[in-house]
N, C-alpha and C positions, 0 to 999 in steps of 0.2 A: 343675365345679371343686371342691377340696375345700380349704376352708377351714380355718387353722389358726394367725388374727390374728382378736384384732374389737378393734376399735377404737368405743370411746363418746365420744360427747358428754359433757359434764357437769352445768350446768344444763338444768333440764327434761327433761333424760332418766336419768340415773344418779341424779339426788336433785333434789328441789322445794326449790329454794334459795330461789323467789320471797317469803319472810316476811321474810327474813332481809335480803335487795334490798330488799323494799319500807320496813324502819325508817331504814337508809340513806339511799334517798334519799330519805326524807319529812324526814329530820336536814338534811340539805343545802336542801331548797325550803323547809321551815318556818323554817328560821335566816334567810332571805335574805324572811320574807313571804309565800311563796307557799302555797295551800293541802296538806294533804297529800293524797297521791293513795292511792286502795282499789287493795287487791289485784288484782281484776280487770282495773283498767287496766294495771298495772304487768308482770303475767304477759303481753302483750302487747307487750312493748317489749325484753326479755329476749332476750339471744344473741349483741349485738354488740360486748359488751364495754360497761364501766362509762361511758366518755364520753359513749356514744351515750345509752348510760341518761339520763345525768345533762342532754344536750342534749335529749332526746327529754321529760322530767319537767317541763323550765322551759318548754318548748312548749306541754305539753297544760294546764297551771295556768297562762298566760299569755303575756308579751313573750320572744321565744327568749332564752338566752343570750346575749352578748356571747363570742364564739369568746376573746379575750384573758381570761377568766376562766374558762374551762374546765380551767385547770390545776390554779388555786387550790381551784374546787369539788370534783375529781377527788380532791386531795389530803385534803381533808375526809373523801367519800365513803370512801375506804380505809382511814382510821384508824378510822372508825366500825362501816366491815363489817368488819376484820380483828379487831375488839378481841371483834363479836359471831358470826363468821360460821357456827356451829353451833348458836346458841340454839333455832331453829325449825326449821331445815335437816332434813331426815332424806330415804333413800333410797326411793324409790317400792317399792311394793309388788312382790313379785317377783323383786327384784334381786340382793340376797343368795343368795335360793337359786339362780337364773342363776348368777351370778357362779360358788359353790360347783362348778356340774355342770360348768362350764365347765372348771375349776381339775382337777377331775378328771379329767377326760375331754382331759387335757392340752393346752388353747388356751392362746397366751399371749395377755394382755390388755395394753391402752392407754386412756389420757384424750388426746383434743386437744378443746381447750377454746379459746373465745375468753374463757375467765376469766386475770388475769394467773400463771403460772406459781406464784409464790410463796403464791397464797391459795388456788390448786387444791389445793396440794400440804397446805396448811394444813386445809382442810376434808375433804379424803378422809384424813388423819391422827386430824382430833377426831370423825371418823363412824367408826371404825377400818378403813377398806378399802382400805387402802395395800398389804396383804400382797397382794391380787390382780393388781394392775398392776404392770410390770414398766414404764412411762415413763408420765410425766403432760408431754404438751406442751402448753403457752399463746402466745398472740400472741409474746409475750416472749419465747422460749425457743432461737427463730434469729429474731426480728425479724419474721414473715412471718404471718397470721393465716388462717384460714378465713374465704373458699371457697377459697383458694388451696390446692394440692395438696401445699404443698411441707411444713409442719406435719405434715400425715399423714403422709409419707411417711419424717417423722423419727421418728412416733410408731411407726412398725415397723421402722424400721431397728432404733431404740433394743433392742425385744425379741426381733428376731431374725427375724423373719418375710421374708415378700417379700410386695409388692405384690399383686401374682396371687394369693396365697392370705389375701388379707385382706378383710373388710368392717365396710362401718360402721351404728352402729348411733345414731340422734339423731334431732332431734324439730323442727325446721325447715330453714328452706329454706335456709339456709346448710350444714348439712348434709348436706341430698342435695346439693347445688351439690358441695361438697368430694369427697365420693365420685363422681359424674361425672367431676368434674376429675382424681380420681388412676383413674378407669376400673374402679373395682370395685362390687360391688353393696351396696346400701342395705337396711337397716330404718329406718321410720318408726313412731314413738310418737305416739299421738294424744293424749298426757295431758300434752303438753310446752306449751312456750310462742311462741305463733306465731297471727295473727289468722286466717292463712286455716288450714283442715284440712292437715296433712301431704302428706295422696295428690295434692294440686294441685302439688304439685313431683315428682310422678313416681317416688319410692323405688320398689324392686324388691318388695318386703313392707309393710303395712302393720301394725300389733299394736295392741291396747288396751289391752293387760295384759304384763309380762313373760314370763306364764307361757306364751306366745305364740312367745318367741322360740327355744328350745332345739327345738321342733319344725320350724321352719323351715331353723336350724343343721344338725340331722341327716338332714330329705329333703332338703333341696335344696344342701347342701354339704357333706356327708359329715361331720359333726362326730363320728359314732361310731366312724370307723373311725381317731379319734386316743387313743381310750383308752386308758387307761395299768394 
C-alpha cells in the first residue's frame, strides 16, 4: 500500500509535554495536601486525557478521588496547563526534520490526540508546527476519543486522504489499539509514555528515534513515489 496520511499522536510522541503535565498536576494534588509526584511517575500515566491524569495522581499519592470532585479538579488542572503549556514542552528529537521531508515529499499530516482539542491546537501553535498539519482532532472535536476509530477517521477525512492510504504513528497502547480499530498500520516510539514497551501492543514498526521513521515510510509504503 502506499501511503499518503500519517496521522500522530501528540503527547509523547510528536513533543514531551510530560514537564509541563507534571506542574499541573502537582498544582492540583499539592493545593489539596497531597504529595507532589516525579516526573517518572507521572510520564507513566500520560495518554488518556487529563481526568484520568488527575484520577490516576490522587491514587498513587493516596485516598482516590471522590468521582463528584473530578470536575472541579479538572477545572483547575486546565487553567494551570493552558496558562503554562509550552514552558517545558518541546518536540522530540527528529521531528521537525520528519515532519519537513514529509511536507515535501507531499504527505498530508494529522494530530488525533486524546489532549482536549483547544489546548492541542494551543501547544502545536506556541511550538510553531501548526503550518504542518492540515487537522488537529481531540476527544472534543466530534465527542468520541481514542481507541475508538472514529477520531481517526475525522482526522483524514479532514486532510483529504482515505483510510487505506493512511497510518499512524504514537507511542502507546491506545494508539496502536486506534490503528487496529480503523485497520491501517502502526509506528511505535519507544521514547513515549506508557509503562509497558510499545512492541507489547503489536504496532507494525517499531523506532527509537524519528530518524527511523521516513525510512520505513519509503520501503514499505511508497512515501517516495509522492514527491512533489
Amino acid at each position: 500500500m502506499a501511503v499518503s496520511t500519517v496521522v500522530f499522536d501528540l503527547d509523547g510522541t510528536l513533543v514531551d509535554t510530560a514537564p509541563d503535565l507534571m506542574h499541573a498536576t502537582n498544582a492540583v494534588l499539592t493545593a489539596h495536601g497531597r504529595r507532589a509526584m516525579a516526573i517518572d511517575e507521572l510520564r507513566q500515566m500520560v495518554g488518556q486525557g487529563a481526568r484520568t491524569l488527575i484520577d490516576l495522581g490522587f491514587a498513587r499519592t493516596g485516598e482516590p478521588v471522590a468521582v463528584h470532585r473530578l470536575d472541579e479538579l479538572f477545572d483547575t488542572f486546565i487553567d494551570h496547563y493552558a496558562n503554562n503549556i509550552a514552558r517545558h514542552s518541546r518536540p522530540y528529537p527528529g521531528v521537525i526534520e520528519l515532519l519537513d521531508k514529509c511536507a515535501a515529499n507531499g504527505l498530508a499530516m494529522a494530530v488525533c490526540t486524546n489532549k482536549l482539542e483547544a489546548l492541542s491546537i494551543k501547544l502545536i501553535d506556541e511550538l510553531d508546527l501548526a503550518k504542518y498539519f492540515g487537522a488537529i482532532i481531540g476527544p472534543d472535536t466530534i465527542g468520541v476519543a481514542k481507541p475508538n476509530a472514529a477520531p481517526y477517521h475525522e482526522a483524514v477525512q479532514r486532510v483529504g486522504g482515505t483510510v487505506s492510504g493512511s497510518l499512524m504513528i504514537g507511542d502507546s497502547e491506545t494508539d496502536i489499539r486506534t490503528a487496529k480499530a480503523a485497520g491501517v498500520p502502526s509506528i511505535g516510539v519507544t521514547f513515549g509514555y506508557t509503562q509497558r514497551h510499545v512492541s507489547h501492543f503489536g504496532p507494525d514498526h517499531v523506532v527509537d528515534h524519528f530518524d527511523d521513521v521516513w525510512p520505513i515510510l519509503e520501503d514499505h509504503y511508497g512515501a517516495h513515489l509522492m514527491s512533489v
